[in-house]
C-alpha positions in Angstrom: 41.4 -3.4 -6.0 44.1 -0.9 -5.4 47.1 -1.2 -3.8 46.2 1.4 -1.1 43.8 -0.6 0.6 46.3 -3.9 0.6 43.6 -6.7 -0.8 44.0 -8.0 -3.7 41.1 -10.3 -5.9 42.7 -13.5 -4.5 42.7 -12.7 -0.8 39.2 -10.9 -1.2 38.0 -14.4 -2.4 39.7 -16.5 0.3 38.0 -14.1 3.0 35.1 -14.3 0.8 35.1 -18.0 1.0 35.6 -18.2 5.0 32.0 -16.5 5.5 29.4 -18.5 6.0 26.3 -18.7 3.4 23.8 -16.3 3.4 20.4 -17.5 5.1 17.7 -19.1 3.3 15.3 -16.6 3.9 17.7 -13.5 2.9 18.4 -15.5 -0.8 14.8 -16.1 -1.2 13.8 -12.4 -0.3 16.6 -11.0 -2.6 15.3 -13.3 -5.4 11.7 -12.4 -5.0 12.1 -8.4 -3.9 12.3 -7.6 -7.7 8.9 -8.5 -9.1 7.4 -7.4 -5.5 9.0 -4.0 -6.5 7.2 -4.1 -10.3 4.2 -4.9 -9.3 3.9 -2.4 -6.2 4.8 0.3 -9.1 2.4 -1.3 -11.4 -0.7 -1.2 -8.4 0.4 2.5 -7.9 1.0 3.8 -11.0 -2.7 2.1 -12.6 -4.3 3.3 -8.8 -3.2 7.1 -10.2 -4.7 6.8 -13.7 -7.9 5.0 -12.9 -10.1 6.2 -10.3 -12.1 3.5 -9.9 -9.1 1.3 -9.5 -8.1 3.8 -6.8 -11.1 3.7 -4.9 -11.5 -0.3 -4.8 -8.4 -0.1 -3.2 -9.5 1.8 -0.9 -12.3 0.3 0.0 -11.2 -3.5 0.1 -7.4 -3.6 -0.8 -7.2 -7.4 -0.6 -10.7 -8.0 -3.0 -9.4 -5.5 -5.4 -5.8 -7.4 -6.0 -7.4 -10.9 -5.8 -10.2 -9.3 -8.2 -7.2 -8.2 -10.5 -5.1 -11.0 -10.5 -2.4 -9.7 -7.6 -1.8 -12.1 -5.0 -2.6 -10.2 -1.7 0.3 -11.3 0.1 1.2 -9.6 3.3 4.4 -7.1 2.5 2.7 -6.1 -0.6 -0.7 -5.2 1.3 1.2 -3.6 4.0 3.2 -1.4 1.4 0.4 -0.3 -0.5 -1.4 0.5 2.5 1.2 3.0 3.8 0.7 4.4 0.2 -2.7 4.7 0.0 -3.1 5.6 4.0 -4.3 9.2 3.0 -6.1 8.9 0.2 
C-alpha cells in the first residue's frame, strides 16, 4: 500500500482478520461460478454453429442438455433462457 492512504500490509491483515468468514453459500458459489461460466459459453457458442443444436434448445431446453450430457440445473437453464428468449 502507499503511504497516502495510511494502511500498511500488517494492519490490512489484522482488519482483515476481525471480519467474519464469508458464508457458506457465497464460497461454494465463487467456487462453482467458473465452470457454470464455461459451459454457458460452450452451450452458446455450439447453439450458434449447429442449427439443430439451436433449435432443440429451443424446443425443450432441459431434454436437450440432459440429452447432451449438461446437467439442467436451474441458473444455467434460467441464463440460457434469457439468451435464447428471441430466437
Amino acid at each position: 500500500m502507499t503511504r497516502a492512504t495510511g494502511y500498511d500490509e500488517e494492519r490490512l491483515g489484522r482488519l482483515l482478520s476481525l471480519l467474519r468468514p464469508a458464508p457458506e453459500g457465497w464460497v461454494q458459489a465463487a467456487t462453482e461460478l467458473p465452470a457454470a461460466r464455461r459451459s454457458l459459453d460452450e452451450i452458446v457458442s455450439r447453439a450458434e454453429q449447429d442449427i439443430e443444436f439451436h433449435r432443440a434448445l429451443i424446443a425443450d431446453l432441459e431434454t436437450a442438455l440432459a440429452q447432451e450430457g449438461y446437467e439442467p440445473v436451474r441458473p444455467l437453464v434460467v441464463e440460457l433462457r434469457k439468451r435464447f428468449r428471441d430466437a
